[in-house]
C-alpha positions as CSV (number, residue, x, y, z in Angstrom):
1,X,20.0,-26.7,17.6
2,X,19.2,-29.4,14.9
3,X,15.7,-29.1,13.5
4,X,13.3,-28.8,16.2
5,X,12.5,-25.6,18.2
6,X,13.0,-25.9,21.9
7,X,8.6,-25.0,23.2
8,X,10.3,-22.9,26.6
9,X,11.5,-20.5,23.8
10,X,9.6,-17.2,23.2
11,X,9.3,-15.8,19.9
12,X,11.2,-12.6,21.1
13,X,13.9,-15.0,21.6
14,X,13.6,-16.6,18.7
15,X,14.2,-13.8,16.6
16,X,16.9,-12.9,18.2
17,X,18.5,-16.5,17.2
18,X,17.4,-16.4,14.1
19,X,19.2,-12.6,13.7
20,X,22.0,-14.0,14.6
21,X,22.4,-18.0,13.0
22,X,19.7,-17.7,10.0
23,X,18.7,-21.3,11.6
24,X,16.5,-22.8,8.9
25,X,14.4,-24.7,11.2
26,X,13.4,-21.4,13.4
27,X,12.8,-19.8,9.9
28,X,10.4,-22.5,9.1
29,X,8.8,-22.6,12.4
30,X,7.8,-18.8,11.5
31,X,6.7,-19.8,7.9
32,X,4.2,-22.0,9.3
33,X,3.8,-19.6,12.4
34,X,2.6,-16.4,9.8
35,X,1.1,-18.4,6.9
36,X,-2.2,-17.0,8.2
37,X,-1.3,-13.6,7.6
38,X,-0.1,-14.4,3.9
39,X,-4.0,-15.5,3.8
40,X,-5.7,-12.4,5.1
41,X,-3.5,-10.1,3.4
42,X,-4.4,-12.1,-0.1
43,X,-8.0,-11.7,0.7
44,X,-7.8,-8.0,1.6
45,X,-6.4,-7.7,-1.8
46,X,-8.7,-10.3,-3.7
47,X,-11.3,-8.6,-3.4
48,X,-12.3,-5.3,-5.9
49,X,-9.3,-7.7,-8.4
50,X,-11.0,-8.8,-11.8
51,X,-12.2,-12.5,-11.9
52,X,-9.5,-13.7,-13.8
53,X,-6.8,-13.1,-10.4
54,X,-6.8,-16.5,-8.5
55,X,-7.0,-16.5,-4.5
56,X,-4.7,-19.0,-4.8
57,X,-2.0,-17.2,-7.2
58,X,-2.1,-14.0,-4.7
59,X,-1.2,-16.6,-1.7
60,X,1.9,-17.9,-3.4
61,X,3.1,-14.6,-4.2
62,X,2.3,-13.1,-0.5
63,X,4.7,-16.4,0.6
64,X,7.7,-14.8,-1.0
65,X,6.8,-11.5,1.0
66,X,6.4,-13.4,4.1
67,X,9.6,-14.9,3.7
68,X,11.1,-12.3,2.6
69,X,9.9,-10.4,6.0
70,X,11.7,-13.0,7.9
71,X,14.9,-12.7,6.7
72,X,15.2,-8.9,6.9
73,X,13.3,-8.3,9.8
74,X,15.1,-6.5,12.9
75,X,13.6,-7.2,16.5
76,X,15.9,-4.1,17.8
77,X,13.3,-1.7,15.4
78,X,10.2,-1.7,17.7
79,X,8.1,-2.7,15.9
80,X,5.9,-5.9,15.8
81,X,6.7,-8.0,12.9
82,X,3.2,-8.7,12.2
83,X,3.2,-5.2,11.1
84,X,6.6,-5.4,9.3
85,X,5.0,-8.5,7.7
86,X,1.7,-7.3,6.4
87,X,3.6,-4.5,4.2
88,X,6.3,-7.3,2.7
89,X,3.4,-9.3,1.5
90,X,1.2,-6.9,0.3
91,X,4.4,-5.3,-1.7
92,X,5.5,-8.8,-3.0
93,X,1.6,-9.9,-4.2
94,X,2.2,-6.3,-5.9
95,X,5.2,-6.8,-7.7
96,X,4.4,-9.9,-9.2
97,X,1.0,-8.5,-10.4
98,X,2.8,-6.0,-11.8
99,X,5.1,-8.3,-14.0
100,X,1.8,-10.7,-15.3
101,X,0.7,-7.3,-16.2
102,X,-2.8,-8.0,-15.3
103,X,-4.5,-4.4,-15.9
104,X,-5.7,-3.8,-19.0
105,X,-4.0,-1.6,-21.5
106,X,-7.1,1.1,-22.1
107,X,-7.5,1.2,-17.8
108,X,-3.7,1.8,-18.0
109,X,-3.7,4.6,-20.2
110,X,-7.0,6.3,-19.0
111,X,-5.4,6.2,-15.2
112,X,-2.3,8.2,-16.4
113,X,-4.1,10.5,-18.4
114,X,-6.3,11.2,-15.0
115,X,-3.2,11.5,-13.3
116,X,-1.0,13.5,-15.2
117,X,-4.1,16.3,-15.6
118,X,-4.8,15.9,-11.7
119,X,-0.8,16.6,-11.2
120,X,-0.6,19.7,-14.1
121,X,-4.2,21.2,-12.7
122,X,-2.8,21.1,-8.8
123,X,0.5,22.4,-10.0
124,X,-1.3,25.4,-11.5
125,X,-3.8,26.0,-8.5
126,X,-1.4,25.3,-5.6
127,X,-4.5,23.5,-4.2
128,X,-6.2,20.2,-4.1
129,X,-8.3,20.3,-7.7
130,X,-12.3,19.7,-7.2
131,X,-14.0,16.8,-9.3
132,X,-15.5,19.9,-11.3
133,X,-12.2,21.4,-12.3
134,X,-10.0,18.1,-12.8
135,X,-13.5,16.5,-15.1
136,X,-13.7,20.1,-16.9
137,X,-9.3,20.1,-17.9
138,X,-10.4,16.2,-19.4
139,X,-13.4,17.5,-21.4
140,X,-16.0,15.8,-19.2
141,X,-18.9,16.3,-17.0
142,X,-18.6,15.5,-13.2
143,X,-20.7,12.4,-14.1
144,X,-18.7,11.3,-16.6
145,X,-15.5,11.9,-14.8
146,X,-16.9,9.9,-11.4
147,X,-18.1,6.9,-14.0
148,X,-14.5,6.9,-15.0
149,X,-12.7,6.9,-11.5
150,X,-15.5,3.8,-10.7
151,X,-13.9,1.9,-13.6
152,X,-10.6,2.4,-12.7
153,X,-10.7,1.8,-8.8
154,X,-10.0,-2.0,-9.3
155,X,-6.6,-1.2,-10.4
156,X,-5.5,2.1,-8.0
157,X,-3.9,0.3,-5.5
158,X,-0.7,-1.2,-6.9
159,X,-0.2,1.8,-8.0
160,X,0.2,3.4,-4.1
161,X,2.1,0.3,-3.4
162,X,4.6,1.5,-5.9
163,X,8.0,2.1,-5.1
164,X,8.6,6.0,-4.7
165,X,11.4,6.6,-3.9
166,X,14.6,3.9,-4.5
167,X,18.2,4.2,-3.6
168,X,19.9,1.0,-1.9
169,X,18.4,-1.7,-0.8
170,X,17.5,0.1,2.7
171,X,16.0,3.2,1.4
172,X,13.0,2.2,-0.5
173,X,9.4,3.9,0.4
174,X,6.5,3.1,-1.2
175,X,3.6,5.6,-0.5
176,X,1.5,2.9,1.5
177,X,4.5,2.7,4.1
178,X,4.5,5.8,4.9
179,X,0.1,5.8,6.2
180,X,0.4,5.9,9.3
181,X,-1.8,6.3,12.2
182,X,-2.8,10.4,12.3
183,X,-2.4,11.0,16.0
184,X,1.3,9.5,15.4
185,X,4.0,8.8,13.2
186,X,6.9,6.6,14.5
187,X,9.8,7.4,12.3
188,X,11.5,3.8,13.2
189,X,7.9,1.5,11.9
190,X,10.2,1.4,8.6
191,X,13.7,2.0,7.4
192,X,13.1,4.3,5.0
193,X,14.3,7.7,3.9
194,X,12.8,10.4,6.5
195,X,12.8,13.0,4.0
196,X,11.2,10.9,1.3
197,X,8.7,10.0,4.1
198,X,8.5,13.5,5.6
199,X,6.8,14.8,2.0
200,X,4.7,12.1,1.8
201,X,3.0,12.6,5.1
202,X,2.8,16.5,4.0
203,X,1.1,15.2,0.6
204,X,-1.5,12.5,2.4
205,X,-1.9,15.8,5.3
206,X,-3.2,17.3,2.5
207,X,-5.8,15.3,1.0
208,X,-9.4,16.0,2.2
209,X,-10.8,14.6,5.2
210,X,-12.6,11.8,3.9
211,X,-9.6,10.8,1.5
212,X,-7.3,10.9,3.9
213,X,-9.4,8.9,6.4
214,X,-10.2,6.1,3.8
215,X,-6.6,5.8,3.3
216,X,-5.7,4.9,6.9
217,X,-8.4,2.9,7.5
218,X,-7.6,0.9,4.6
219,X,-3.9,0.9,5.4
220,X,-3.0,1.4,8.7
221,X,-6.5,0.1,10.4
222,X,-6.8,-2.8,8.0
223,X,-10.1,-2.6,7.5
224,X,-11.3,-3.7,4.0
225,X,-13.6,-1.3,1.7
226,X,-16.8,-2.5,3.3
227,X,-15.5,-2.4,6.7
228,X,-15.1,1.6,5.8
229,X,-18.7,1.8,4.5
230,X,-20.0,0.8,7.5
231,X,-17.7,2.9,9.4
232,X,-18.4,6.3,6.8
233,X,-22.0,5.3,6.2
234,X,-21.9,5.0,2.8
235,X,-21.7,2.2,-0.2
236,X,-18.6,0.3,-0.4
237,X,-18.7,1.2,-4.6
238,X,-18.2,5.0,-2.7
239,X,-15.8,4.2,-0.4
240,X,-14.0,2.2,-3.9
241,X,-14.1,5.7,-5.8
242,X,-13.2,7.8,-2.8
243,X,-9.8,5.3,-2.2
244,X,-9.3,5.9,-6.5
245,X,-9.3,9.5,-6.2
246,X,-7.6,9.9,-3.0
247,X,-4.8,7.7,-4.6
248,X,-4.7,10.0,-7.5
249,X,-4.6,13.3,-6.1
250,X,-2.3,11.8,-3.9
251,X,0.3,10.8,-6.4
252,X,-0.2,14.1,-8.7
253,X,1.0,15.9,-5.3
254,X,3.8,13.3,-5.1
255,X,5.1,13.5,-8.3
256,X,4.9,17.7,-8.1
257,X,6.7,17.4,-4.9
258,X,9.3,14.8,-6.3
259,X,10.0,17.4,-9.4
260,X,10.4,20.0,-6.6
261,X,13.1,18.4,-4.9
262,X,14.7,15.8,-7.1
């Protein structure tokens, strides 16, 4: 084929060559083709980062999702790879934030301490825990304990990008895979573990209206925090702490669940 890409092609078609031959030239064609993407996803996750995260840094490390996205992408799956794509950036802007270790130690430690009450307080109450009740089990006032969840909601969402569940290299879920759209979840828009994704669903199910909303606007809808004000009617600093504790109840409920069935 040589190093151009023949224009009567259709993309369909070129994935299906590239499946088969790994031409370099058709993988750069799609490089160029979804360097956009790599853009909008690093803005989506620009913004609510601390100052000292570069645009520019979160591009570079959405490329190595991107291309990551093309290499293991399967057109037989049904679904779009713009889709498939938005999820391998995101995850690989993730991971290397994770390894600069960017969040500060004392957010670090305050966000566990939140979580591992949440998860011990739900386990006791077989329900979702109320502001009151989780801020009362950290010796604080509901004020004090919403003040707190406003600090940390910069940092919350690596952590529901975090792989959950790993086993090969085909059977990893992170939590944001698995938020779907609520009228339907199509068990082929990842290859991931349906069990693992099964109690996932349950635990997101189980969040409270709002939460749960937030969270598939934000990830399924793609709309950005302010998008969700507008769409909620309230302050995007809201919709910021509502997306922090939805993420923390959410992985208390996980983590009981995991201990459940690991």
């Amino acid at each position: 084929m040589g190093n151009t890409i023949p224009e009567e092609k259709t993309e369909e078609e070129l994935w299906q060559q590239y499946r088969k031959k790994k031409d370099p030239a058709i993988r750069e064609f799609f490089i160029k083709q979804y360097a956009p993407l790599v853009k909008y996803v690093a803005g989506k996750v620009a913004m609510g980062m601390p100052h000292n995260v570069e645009f520019d840094d979160l591009v570079g490390f959405g490329v190595f999702g991107l291309i990551d996205a093309i290499d293991k992408y399967d057109p037989e799956k049904n679904v779009k790879f713009k889709t498939y794509a938005v999820t391998r950036i995101r995850g690989a802007i993730f991971d290397e934030l994770r390894q600069i270790d960017w969040v500060p130690r004392s957010v670090r430690q305050k966000t566990r301490e939140i979580e591992s009450t949440i998860s011990s307080l739900e386990a006791q109450l077989g329900r979702t825990a109320s502001d009151h009740e989780i801020a009362g089990a950290l010796g604080m006032d509901e004020a004090e304990y919403l003040k707190t969840i406003q600090k940390i909601s910069g940092t919350s969402i690596l952590s529901l990008n975090d792989v959950w569940f790993s086993g090969d290299e085909n059977d990893k879920v992170s939590i944001g895979d698995s938020i779907e759209s609520p009228s339907s979840l199509n068990p082929d828009v990842m290859v991931v573990n349906d069990e693992i994704r099964r109690v996932i669903v349950e635990a997101i199910n189980e969040l409270p209206d709002k939460e749960k909303k937030i969270l598939v606007l934000y990830y399924y809808e793609d709309l950005t925090l302010k998008d969700i004000g507008r769409v909620l009617e309230v302050t995007e600093s809201r919709v910021s702490q509502l997306h922090t504790k939805a993420i923390l109840h959410l992985r208390s409920k996980l983590t009981n669940i995991r201990k459940g069935i690991v």
